[in-house]
Structure formats: structure tokens, C-alpha cells
N, C-alpha and C positions, 0 to 999 in steps of 0.2 A: 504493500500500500504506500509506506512515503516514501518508496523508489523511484512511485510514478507522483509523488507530490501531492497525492491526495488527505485532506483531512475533511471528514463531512461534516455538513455547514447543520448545530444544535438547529432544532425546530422553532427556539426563542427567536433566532436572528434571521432565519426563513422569512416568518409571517414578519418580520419587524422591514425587511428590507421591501417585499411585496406589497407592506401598505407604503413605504415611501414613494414609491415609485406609480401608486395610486392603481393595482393591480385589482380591483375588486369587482368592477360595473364596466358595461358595454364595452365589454372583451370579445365578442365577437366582427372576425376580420383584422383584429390586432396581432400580428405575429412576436409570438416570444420563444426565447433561446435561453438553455441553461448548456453554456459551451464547454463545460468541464463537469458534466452533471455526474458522475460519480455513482454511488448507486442509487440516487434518483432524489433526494431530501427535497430540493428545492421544486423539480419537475410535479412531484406526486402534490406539493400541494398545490402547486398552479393551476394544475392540471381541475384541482377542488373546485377551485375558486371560478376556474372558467367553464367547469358544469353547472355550479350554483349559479352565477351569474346569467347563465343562458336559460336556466331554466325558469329563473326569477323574472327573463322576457319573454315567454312563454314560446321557446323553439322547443321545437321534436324533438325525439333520441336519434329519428334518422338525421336530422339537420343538426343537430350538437355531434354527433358522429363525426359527420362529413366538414364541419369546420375544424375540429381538433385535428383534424387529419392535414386538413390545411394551415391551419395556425402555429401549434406549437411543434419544437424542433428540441432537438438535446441531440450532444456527441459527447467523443470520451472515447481514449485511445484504449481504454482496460474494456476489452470482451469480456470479460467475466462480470461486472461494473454496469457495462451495457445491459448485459443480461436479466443483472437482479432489478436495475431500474423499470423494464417492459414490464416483468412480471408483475412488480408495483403497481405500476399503471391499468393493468389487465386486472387487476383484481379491484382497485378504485371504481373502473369502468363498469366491471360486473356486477359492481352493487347497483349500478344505476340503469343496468338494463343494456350496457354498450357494448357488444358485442362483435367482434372482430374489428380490432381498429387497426389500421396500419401503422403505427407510431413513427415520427419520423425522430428517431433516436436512432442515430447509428454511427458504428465505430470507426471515427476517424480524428483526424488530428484537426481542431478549429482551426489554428495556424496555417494549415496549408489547403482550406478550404477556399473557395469563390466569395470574395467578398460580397457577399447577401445583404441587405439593409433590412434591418428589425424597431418594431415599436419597441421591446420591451427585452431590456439584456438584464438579467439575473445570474448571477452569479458569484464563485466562492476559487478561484483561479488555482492551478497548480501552485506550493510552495516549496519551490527547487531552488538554490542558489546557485548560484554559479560554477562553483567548486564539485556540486553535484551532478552538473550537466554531463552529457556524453560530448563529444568532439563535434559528430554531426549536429546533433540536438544545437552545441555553440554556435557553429558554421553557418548552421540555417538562419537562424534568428536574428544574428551577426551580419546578412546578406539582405534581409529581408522585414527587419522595423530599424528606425531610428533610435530608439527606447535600448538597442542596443546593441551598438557600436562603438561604444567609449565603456574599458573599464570591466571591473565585477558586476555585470547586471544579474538581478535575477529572471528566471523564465516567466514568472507573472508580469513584466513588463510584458513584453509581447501579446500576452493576452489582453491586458488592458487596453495597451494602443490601438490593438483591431477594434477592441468591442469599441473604442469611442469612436472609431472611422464606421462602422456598420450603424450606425443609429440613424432612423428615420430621420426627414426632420421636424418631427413632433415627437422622437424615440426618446424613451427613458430608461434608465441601467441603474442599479443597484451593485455596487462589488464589494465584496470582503476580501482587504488586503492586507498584508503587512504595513503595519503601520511606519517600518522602516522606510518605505518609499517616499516618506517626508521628510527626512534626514538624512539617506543615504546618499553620497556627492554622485556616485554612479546612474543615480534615479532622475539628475538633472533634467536630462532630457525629455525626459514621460511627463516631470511635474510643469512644464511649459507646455507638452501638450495637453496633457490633463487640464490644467487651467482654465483653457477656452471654454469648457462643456460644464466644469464642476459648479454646482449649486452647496453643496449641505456635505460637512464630514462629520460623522458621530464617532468621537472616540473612544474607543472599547481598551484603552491601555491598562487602563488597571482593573480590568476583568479579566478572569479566564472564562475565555470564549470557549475554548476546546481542551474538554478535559484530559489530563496528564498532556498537555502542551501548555512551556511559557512562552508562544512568541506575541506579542502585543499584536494586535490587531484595529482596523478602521472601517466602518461601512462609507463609501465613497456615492454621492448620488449624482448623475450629469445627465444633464437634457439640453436637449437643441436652441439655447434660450440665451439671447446674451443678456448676462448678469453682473453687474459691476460688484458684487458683494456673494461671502459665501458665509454661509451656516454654520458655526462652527456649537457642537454640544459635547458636552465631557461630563460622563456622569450625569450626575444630578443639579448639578450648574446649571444657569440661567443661559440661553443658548446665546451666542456671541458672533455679531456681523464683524467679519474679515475682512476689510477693502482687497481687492484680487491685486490693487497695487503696491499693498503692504507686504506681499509673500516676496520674499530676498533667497537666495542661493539653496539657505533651507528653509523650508517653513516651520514657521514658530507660531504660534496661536497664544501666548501670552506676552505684554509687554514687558522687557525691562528695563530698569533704571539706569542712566546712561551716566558713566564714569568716565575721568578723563583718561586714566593711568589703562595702557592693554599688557597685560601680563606677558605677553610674545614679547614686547620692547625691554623687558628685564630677564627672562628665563629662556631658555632653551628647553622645548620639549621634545622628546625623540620615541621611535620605537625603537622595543630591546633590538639586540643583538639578533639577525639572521642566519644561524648558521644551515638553517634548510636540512641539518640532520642531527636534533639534538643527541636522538639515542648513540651516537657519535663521538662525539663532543664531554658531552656531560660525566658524570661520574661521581660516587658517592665511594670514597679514599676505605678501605678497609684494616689498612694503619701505615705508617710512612717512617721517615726517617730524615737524617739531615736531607740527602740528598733526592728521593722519591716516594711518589705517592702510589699504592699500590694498590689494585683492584682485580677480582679474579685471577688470572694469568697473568697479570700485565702491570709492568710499571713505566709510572709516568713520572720526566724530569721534574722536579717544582717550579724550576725557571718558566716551564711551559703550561702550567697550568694557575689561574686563578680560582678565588670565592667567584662562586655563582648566586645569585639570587632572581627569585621571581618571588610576586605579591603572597602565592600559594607557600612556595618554599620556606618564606620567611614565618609565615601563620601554622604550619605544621612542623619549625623547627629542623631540617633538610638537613643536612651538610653537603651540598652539592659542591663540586669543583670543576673546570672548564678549561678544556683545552684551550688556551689562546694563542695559536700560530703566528704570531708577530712580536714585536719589538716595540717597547714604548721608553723613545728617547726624549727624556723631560713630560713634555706634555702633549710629546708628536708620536702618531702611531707609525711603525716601518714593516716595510713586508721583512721575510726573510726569504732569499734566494734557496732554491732547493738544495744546492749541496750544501749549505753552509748548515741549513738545517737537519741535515744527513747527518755533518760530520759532530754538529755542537749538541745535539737530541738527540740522539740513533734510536735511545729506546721510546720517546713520542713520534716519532720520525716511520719507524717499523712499525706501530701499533695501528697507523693513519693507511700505510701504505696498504695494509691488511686490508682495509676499509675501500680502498682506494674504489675502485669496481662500485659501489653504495655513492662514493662520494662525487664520482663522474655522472652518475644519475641524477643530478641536483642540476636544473635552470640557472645557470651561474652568470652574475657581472661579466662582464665585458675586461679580458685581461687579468681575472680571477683564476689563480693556480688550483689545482686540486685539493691541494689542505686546505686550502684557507675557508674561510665561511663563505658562502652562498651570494650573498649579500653584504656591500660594504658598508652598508646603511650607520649609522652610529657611531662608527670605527672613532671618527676625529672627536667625536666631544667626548670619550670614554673616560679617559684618564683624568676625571674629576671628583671631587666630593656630588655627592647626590640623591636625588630622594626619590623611592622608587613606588611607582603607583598602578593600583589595576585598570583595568581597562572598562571595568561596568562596574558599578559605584554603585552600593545600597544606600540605608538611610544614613552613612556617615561614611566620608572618606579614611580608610584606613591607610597609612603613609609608613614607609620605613630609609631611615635616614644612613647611605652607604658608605663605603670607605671609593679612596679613586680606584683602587686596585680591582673592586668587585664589578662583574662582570653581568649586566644584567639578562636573565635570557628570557622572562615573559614581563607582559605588563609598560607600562612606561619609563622613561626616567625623565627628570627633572636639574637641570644646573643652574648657574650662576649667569646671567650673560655680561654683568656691568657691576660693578663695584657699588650701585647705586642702594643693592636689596640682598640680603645672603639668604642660604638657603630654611634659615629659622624664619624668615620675612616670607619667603613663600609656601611654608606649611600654614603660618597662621591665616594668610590668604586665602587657599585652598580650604580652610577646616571651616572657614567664616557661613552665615545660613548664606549670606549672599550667594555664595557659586553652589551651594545645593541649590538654591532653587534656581539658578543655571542651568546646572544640568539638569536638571525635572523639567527644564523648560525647551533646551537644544539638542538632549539626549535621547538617545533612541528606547524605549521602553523595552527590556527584556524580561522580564517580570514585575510584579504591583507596584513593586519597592525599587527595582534595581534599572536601572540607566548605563547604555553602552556609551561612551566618549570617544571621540575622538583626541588628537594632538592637535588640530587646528581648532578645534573647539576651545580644548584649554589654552591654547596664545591669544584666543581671539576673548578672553573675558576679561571685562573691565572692572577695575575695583580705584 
């Protein structure tokens, strides 16, 4: 099931989306589509609502037959999915006397369908990332919407962008999305086209929408209407007009209070260290000596290895240690040329070479040797004091204050950039309600409590 990205849409948010979108009365001749229908949640009750309503204007079984055959429509790449949705439908029908219907449910991919134009798009979209995509599945989508062409997008762009190009022009759509698509930089694209159409976002962030999942979620609603203002509801809040001119880079649905000082003009924020193959790399010392650190088989020079730290490591007490294939002269990092590292490590040198075949398999920088890390990313502001932070923030930021020498391998780090503010001046920053309710405000919701961050988030908050 979430191979193919499916999670089915509760019955609460079914009927919640189908009255938005004003799915109840003189539905017959209106065409609606549940493009990811799954095994049928959203179909079976439309399907309700467009017998009740037909029958409520007194058409036949043979004439409400004959228009659901022509009206409503569902796809969905899972046959099995398909399957159990008809038989739904077939058994709704059968209570009402509706017998042999054709359904037009069938198994294919909406993406690569004939752009069809619909009154009424309902729907709960594949939730794939990027990371999960198949190469083709990338290729395609990659070739064939704009929503993604730049970047990690996820697959529910594509579906979005169609459903808002297929809308009549009196059509109205209903979607249940990640609510990351308001925040994610890679979503840029979608939320400029998304704009044009969007009326009304109901934020479902601090709900779980779908049980045993935390990922935040949004009912998104667009119709054919230009609207200079959108709907914005959270909770039980008093619902809030958005000027469509107000939405910036990401969208924020609450104001804040504008400071002169931007935390980027004083700190350096960075991601950890890349080495693209921790299990590699890392190591926890099983006891050591003047000169090495030794684990299983294998010892490693001390010159060649530092403390490690990540936000996890430090809150369960770790001892990790970390290969670090370079030279740090003063407060400049240097490669080391391979023989020299042959001849001055033989035994970190030998252990990597082991590896070598694993370490060739990593997407490497440009002029990157096979030891070295993956990614040069962070390398130059390493050798500093610094405070190290995770990357999704609950109801209080948790901070660990480093040595230069330590090596960070998850989460953030934080330094000095200017003599103006030391790294005690930018814990108390960070720990202030001000930047929680920053991040509650620019961060992306992974659970009730918990908020994903960015690094340009944190440079871009003013205090």
C-alpha cells in the first residue's frame, strides 16, 4: 500500500471536502473524478450523494443509471484497489435497485491520461517523495509538469497540477495534501500555480488525519473564480482572509513581528557533515590506546579520527567517533593526497580501502577522492566552537554546545560569524518564545507538536 503512496482519505474528511466543494444538489450532468480513488472512500460516497440527489428530483433508476455511467469516473494504478472500489459501488447500487452499471473506474495512471475537463475533482493524491520515486516514475513527471522540474518534488505535485488544469470553468476540486507543499522550497513552482485557482485552505496540522501517520496535512479548495483573497481556517480559529498578494516564497498564514537584527548576519548555519556513508565512517571505539582506536577487527589512527555528535547521539549518551580524512591546519581544512595518506594512516588508510567498492557507490562532489566524504558541504566552517541542533523542533528547542574538534554528523550546526554575538548570545536567541512561535509559524508540521526547519529559515529570523 504506501509503495504505491496510498493512504485512505477517514470518512470525516470525505463528507467534509464534498460539502466544500458544494457536492450535494443538481449533480446530475456534472462530471466528477476521484483520480487516485484507492479503494473507493471518496467514490462510494459521491456516488450516495448523486443517487440521493437525483432521486430527490424525481429521475428513474433507469435515468440515474444511465447518468452515473456518464458522470462519474475514478482511476488508480492498484488493480486490486480498483477492484475492491467497483465492488463498493455495486453493492451501494444494489440497495437502490441499480443494477448492472458500467463504472467508469479503471486502472490506469491519471498522469498519463487525456486531459479530460471535470466539474468536480475530489481527491486524496498519492504521498510519495521523491526519494521514493522509481527513475521512470522521476523521468516522467520530470518531462511532463512544471511542479517538477526543479529539485526534490514530491509525486502529489503532479497530480495537483493536472487536477487544477482539468477543471471546468465553473469546476471545483477538493484535495488532501501534505501540508508541506506550503513550505517546501521545491513546491515553489505548484504554489504559483496553485494560487490562481485556490479559494479556502483548512489546516489539518495539528490533527491526525490518518491514523498511525504523523504527516501534517491540508484540504486545499480551487475553482474557476478569480479571487483576490483566500480562506485560510486552522482549527477552531476564526477563519482568516489571506491577500493572495501577501503569500512570499513560503506561505505563512500568520503574521510576525518585524525585527531589525537577521540572525544569518551574525551566525552561520550549516548542515552536518555529508559523508553519504555513515555506517562507514562512524564508529563507536571499543577501547584504544595512546596511539588507536579500536573496533571489531580494526584499528583506527587517533590523528584520523574525531568526536562525533548528532542531536540523537548526544540525548542517548553515544560515544561515536568519525573518520575525518583531512587535515585541519589552524582553522583551514586540507585534503590529504592518497599516498601520503597511505604512508602516514596505513591502518585508516586499509580499513577505507576495504570499503573502497561501498565508497565508489556514493554520488560524489566534483574532484572528490574516494575516502573523503561525499559531500564537501560544511568542511570550511568545521573547525569551530558550536552548537549543535535538530532539524524538527518540538515544544522546546533542545541545543548542545560543541568542542571545534567535534564533528557533526546529523542535525545542524550553528557558529560565530562576527565578533558582534558569541555562541551563548545565540542559544538565548534561539531558546527565546519568539523563534518558537517562528517556527510554528514557517515550519513545516510533522507532528501536533513538532516542526521541520530549515537552515535558511533559521538565518532568515529576526530578533
Amino acid at each position: 500500500m504506501q509503495i504505491l503512496g496510498q493512504i485512505p482519505t477517514p470518512p470525516k474528511y470525505v463528507n467534509l471536502m464534498l460539502d466544500e466543494v458544494g457536492y450535494q444538489e443538481q449533480l446530475l450532468g456534472k462530471t466528477f473524478i476521484d483520480n487516485s480513488c484507492g479503494d473507493g472512500n471518496i467514490l462510494v460516497e459521491a456516488v450516495k450523494r448523486y443517487i440521493s440527489a437525483s432521486k430527490k428530483e424525481g429521475y428513474t433508476r433507469e435515468a440515474i443509471k444511465r447518468n452515473i455511467e456518464r458522470d462519474i469516473f475514478g482511476c488508480d494504478i492498484d488493480k486490486k484497489a480498483v477492484n475492491t472500489t467497483i465492488k463498493r459501488l455495486n453493492e451501494i447500487a444494489g440497495k437502490e435497485e441499480l443494477y448492472d452499471v458500467r463504472w467508469n473506474v479503471q486502472i490506469v495512471d491519471y498522469l498519463e491520461t487525456d486531459a479530460n475537463k471535470f466539474d468536480y475533482i475530489v481527491g486524496n493524491p498519492p504521498y510519495i517523495t521523491y526519494h521514493d520515486l522509481t527513475k521512470t516514475q522521476r523521468e516522467y513527471v520530470k518531462k511532463n509538469f512544471i511542479s517538477c522540474q526543479e529539485g526534490r518534488f514530491d509525486y502529489c505535485y503532479a497530480f495537483i497540477e493536472k487536477s487544477i488544469k482539468s477543471l471546468t470553468v465553473t469546476g471545483k476540486m477538493a484535495y488532501l495534501i501534505p501540508f508541506s507543499i506550503f513550505r517546501n522550497r521545491f513546491a515553489f513552482d505548484l504554489r504559483k500555480q496553485l494560487l490562481e485557482k485556490l479559494c479556502k485552505i483548512i489546516d489539518l496540522s495539528g490533527i491526525d488525519v490518518f491514523p498511525n501517520r504523523t504527516v501534517g496535512t491540508a484540504i486545499i479548495i480551487c475553482k474557476n473564480e478569480n479571487v483576490e483573497e483566500v480562506e485560510y481556517i486552522h482549527e477552531e480559529n476564526k477563519p482568516n482572509q489571506i491577500r493572495k498578494l501577501a503569500f512570499d516564497e513560503k506561505w505563512v498564514f500568520e503574521t510576525q513581528p518585524i525585527a531589525e537584527k537577521k540572525f544569518g548576519d551574525y551566525f552561520t548555519v550549516l548542515n552536518s557533515v555529508a559523508t553519504l556513508k555513515n555506517e562507514v565512517y562512524l564508529f563507536e571505539p571499543e577501547r584504544e590506546d595512546d596511539k588507536y582506536y579500536y573496533f571489531k577487527d580494526e584499528k583506527i589512527e587517533k590523528a584520523m579520527a574525531h568526536t562525533a555528535a548528532s542531536p540523537r547521539s548526544r540525548r542517548t549518551n553515544r560515544n561515536y567517533k568519525i573518520i575525518f580524512p583531512y587535515k585541519i591546519n589552524e582553522q583551514n581544512i586540507e585534503r590529504i593526497k592518497e599516498e601520503d595518506f597511505q604512508i602516514q594512516y596505513p591502518y585508516t588508510y586499509q580499513y577505507l580501502l576495504k570499503k573502497k567498492k561501498d565508497l565508489l557507490g556514493r554520488t560524489l562532489d566534483k574532484k572528490t577522492t574516494w575516502y573523503e566524504y561525499g559531500r564537501s558541504q560544511a568542511l570550511s566552517s568545521m573547525s569551530s566552537e558550536k552548537i549543535l541542533i535538530p532539524m524538527v523542533v518540538s515544544s522546546k528547542l533542545i541545543m548542545y554546545k560543541e568542542e571545534a574538534d567535534t564533528i557533526p554528523f546529523a542535525g545542524y550546526f550553528i557558529t560565530c560569524k562576527t565578533s558582534n554575538y558569541t555562541l551563548d548570545d545565540a542559544k538565548s536567541i534561539l531558546e527565546s518564545q519568539e523563534f518558537m512561535n517562528y517556527i510554528k509559524a514557517y515550519g513545516t508540521p510533522t507532528t501536533k507538536t513538532s516542526y521541520r526547519i530549515s537552515t535558511r529559515d533559521i538565518k532568515n529570523f529576526r530578533f
